[in-house]
N, C-alpha and C positions, 0 to 999 in steps of 0.2 A: 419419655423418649423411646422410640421405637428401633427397637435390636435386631439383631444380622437374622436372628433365629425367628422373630416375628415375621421379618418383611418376609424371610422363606415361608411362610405356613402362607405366608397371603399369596404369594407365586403356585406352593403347591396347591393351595384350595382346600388345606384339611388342618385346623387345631388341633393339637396332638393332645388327648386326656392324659398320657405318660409322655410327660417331654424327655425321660431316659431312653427312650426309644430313639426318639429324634434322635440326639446327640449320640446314642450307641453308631447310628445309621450313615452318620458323618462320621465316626473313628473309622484312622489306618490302622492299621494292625501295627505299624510302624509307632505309633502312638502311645499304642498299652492293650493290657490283655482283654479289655473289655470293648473290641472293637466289633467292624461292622460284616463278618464274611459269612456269619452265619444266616445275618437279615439279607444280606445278599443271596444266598442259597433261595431261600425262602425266597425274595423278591423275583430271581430268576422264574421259578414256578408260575406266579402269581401274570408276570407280564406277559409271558407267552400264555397263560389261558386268555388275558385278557384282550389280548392283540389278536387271538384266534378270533373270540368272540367280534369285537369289529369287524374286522375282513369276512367274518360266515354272516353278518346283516350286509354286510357292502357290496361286496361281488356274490352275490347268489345266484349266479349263472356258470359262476367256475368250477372246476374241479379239486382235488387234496393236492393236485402236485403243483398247481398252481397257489394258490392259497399256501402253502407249505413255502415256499419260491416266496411269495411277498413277505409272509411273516420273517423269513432267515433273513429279508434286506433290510427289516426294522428293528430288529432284536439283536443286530450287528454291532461291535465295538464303536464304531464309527458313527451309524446314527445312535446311539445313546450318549456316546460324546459328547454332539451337537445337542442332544438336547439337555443334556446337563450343562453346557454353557448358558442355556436360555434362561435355567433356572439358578444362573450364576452359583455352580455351585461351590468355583477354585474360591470363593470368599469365606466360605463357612465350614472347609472341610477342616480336619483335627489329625495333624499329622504330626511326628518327630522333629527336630529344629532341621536334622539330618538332610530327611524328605524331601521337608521344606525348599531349605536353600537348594536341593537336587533338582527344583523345577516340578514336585511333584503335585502340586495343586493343580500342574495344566498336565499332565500325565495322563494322554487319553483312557487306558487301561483301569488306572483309581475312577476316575471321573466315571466312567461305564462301573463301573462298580458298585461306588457310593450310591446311584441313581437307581440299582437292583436294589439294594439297602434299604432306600427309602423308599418304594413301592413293599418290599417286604415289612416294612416298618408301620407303614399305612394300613395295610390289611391287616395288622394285627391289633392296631390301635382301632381301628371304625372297621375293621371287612370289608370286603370284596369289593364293595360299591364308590366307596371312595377312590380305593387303589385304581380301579378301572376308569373311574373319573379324572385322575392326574396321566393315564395312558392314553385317554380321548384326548385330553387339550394337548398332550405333546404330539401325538402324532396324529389325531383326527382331520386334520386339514388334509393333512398332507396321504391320507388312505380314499378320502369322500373325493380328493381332487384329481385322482388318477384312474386309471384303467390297469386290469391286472395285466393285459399284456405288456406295458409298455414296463412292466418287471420284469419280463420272462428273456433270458437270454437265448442267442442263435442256438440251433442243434447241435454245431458242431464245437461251440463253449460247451455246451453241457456235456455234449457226448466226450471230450475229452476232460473235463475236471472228475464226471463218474470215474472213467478208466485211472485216474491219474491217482486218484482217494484210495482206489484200491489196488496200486503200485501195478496197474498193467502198462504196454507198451501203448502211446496214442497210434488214434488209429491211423490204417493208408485210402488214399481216394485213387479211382483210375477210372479213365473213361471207357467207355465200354462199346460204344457206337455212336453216332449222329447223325439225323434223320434231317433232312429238307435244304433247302437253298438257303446259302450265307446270308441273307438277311434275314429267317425265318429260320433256325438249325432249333431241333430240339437233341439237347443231350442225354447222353443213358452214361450215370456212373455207377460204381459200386465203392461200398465203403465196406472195408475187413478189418477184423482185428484178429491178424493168425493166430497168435498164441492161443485164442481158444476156437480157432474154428468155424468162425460166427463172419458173416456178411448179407448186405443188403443191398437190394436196388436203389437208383433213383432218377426222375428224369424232371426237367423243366428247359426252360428256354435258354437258361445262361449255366454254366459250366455250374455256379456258383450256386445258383438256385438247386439241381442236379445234387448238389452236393449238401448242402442243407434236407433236402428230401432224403436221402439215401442216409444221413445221420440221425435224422430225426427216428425211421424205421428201425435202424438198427439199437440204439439208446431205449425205446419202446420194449425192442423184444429184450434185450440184456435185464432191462428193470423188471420186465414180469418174470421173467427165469431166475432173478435175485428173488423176488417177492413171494415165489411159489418152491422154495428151496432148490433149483437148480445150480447145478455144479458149476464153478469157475476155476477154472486151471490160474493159479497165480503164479 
């Protein structure tokens, strides 16, 4: 008769030579001292090289901050959630009776966990090759069937989550001038962020555009002035 732990190895696509592995990689901690946070550590590693790896054969046109940008929306709580659904894993995980009745088998948090677990668990039972292999089938459709930009958020999401990570004020926009007859207007705005000093042009046809331009330039220089150790007044 075939067990919850089989049908998973056939989901992941790897027989484990140490099934202690397995079964560590499914414990809560909630469960007992022999659980899974350390093959998580380890598995965290393992899937962000391996999700690098994909996206550097997939989009070989883009750049690190792009590439950087998809990998952080795959390697996210939320899609690893989902894909620990897929590989059903609230049926096989190993939790406290506590946990349990707490709803903790659907607890996206565990579930992203377990699933670092078992990629950490994989790489050590077969290496690199297999780990990467259960990274492909979870996410390879879903990397081969997009374009990087359709990952990359507006200038002015980004330009304010930067500021925001690093407890400054979000920025201000103001228009600066406007060129041409009302059904043809191009705008000139500027985007500042006082507290340090720092502003940028920008122009297109719609306020909006204008101001996406003018975030995008500014965000550009703030990130090379971080990259190149320039100063930020916090």
């Amino acid at each position: 008769m075939d067990t919850p732990l089989a049908a998973l190895q056939r989901r992941l696509g790897h027989m484990f030579a140490d099934p202690q592995l397995l079964q560590r990689a499914l414990t809560h901690r909630s469960f007992g001292v022999d659980h899974n946070e350390r093959l998580e550590f380890l598995g965290d590693a393992v899937l962000n090289l391996a999700v690098s790896s994909l996206l550097f054969e997939r989009f070989s046109g883009s750049d690190e901050g792009d590439l950087t940008r998809v990998r952080a929306h795959l390697v996210r709580e939320e899609s690893l959630h989902r894909a620990a659904l897929t590989l059903a894993l609230p049926a096989v995980l190993r939790l406290s009776e506590g946990e349990a009745r707490g709803g903790g088998a659907q607890r996206p948090s565990i579930l992203a966990d377990a699933l670092e677990a078992l990629i950490g668990a994989i790489y050590l039972d077969g290496g690199f090759d297999p780990a990467v292999g259960l990274v492909r089938r979870l996410f390879g459709e879903l990397i081969t069937g997009s374009e990087a930009d359709s990952w990359r958020k507006d200038a002015k999401t980004e330009l304010q989550e930067w500021l925001q990570a690093r407890r400054l004020p979000v920025p201000t926009y103001r228009i600066v001038a406007t060129r041409g007859q009302a059904h043809a207007q191009t705008f000139e705005v500027e985007c500042a962020v006082p507290v340090l000093s720092v502003a940028e042009p920008g122009e297109g046809r719609s306020r909006r555009t204008a101001e996406q331009e003018a975030a995008r330039r500014l965000l550009a220089r703030l990130v090379a002035s971080d990259q190149h150790g320039g100063a930020l007044r916090s």
